[in-house]
N, C-alpha and C positions, 0 to 999 in steps of 0.2 A: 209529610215532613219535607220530602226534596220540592215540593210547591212552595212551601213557605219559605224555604231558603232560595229558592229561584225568585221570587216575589221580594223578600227582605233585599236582595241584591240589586235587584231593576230600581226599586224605590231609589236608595244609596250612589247608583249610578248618574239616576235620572235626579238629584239632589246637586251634585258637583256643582260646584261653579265652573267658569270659562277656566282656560286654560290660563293657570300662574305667567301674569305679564314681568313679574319681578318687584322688587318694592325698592329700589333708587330711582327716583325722575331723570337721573341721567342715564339710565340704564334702555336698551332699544327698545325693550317690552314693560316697561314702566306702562299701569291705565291709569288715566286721566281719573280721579273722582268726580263723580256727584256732585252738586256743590261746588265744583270751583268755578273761576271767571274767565272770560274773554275779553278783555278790555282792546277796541277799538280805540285808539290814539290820535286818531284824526279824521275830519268827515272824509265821505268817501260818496261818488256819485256813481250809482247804478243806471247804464246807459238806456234810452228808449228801448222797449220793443223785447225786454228783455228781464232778469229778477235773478242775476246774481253778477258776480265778479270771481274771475279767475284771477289765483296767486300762483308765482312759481319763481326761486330763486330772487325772494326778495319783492320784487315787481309786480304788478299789476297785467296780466295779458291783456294786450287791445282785444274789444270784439271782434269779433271775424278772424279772431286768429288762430285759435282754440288747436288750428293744426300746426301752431309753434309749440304746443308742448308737449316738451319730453315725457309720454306716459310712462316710462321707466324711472322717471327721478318723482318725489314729491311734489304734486300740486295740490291747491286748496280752492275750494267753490264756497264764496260766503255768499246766500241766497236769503230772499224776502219771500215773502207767500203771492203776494201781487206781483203779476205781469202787469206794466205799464204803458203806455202810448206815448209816456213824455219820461225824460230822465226822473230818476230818485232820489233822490240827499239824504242820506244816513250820516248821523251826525255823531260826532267821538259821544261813548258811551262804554258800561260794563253792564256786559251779559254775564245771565244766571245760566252755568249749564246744566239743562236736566236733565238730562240723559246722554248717557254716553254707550254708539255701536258700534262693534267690530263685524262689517261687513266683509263678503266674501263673493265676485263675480266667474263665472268663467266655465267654457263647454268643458263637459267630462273629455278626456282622453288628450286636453291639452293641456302643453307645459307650464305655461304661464296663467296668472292668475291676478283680476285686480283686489286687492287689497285696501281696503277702506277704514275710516273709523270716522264715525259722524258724530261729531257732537250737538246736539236740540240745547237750541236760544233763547232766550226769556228778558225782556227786557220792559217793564213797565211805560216804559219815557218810546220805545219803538216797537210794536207789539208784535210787526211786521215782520221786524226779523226774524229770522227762522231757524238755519243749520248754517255750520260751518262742515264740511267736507273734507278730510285730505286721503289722497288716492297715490295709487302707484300700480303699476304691472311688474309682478316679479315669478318667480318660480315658485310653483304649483306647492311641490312640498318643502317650503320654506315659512309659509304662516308671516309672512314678510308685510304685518301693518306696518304703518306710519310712525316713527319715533317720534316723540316731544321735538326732541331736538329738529328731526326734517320737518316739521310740522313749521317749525317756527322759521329756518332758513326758508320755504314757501313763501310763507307771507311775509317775513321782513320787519320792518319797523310800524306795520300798519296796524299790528295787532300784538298785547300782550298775555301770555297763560298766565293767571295766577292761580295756581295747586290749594286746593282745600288741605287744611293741614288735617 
C-alpha cells in the first residue's frame, strides 16, 4: 500500500508542468505560446565569420563587442544554423515559434544565475533561421527569466511578438 501511494505520488509530481509563468502577457512571468510569431520588420545582415546578431536596448551590438553588454540587463542572440565566410541577408519575415525554453546556467554555490528563454524558428521562405535567444544574469533564487516586455525593449523596432491567442 505505502509503495503504491509513493509511486501514485512521483507519477503526479513527475506530471506537473513548469512552474505557473502567470497568464497576462504584460505580467514578468507571462510564457510565450507554441504557435505564436516573431516577425522580423526589416532585413537585417549577419556579419562574415560569424551566425548570429546580438540585441540589447533596442540596438544591434557591433561584433566584437559582445564585451559591451550589460549581462545583467536583457540581451537577445537571433542566430542561423550556418557559419559563413561572407555576410548573411536575412530578409523581413514571420517566424513560426516552435518551441519555447526556459533555460537555467550557473555553478552551484553561486549567487547569480543566467536566465534564459529560447524560442526555436521556423520559417519556410529562411529555413536557416534558427533561435532567438534572450538572457540576463540575475539572482540565483529569483527564477529571474526574461519578460516579454525586456525581451522586446532588447531588440527594439527589429522584431515583433505576435502571442498565439
Amino acid at each position: 500500500m505505502r509503495i503504491s501511494l509513493l509511486f501514485s505520488a512521483l507519477v503526479l509530481m513527475a506530471c506537473q508542468s513548469s512552474p505557473d509563468r502567470g497568464s497576462d502577457p504584460s505580467a514578468r512571468k507571462f510564457p510565450i505560446p507554441v504557435g505564436s510569431k516573431l516577425v522580423l520588420n526589416q532585413a537585417l545582415t549577419i556579419p562574415a565569420n560569424t551566425a548570429h546578431l546580438a540585441f540589447q536596448d533596442g540596438k544591434v551590438v557591433p561584433r566584437g563587442s559582445m564585451s559591451q553588454v550589460d549581462q545583467y540587463h536583457v540581451n537577445c542572440r537571433f542566430e542561423v544554423k550556418t557559419l559563413s565566410d561572407t555576410s548573411q541577408q536575412i530578409a523581413a519575415d514571420t517566424f513560426d515559434i516552435i518551441k519555447v525554453q526556459d533555460l537555467t546556467t550557473g555553478a552551484t554555490g553561486y549567487s547569480t544565475h543566467n536566465f534564459a528563454t529560447r524560442l526555436m524558428l521556423s520559417s519556410s521562405a529562411q529555413p536557416d533561421v534558427y533561435q532567438m535567444t534572450c538572457q540576463q544574469w540575475s539572482d540565483a533564487s529569483e527564477l529571474d527569466y526574461p519578460s516579454i516586455a525586456l525581451m522586446e525593449k532588447a531588440w527594439g523596432d527589429a522584431f515583433t511578438l505576435q502571442l498565439r491567442p
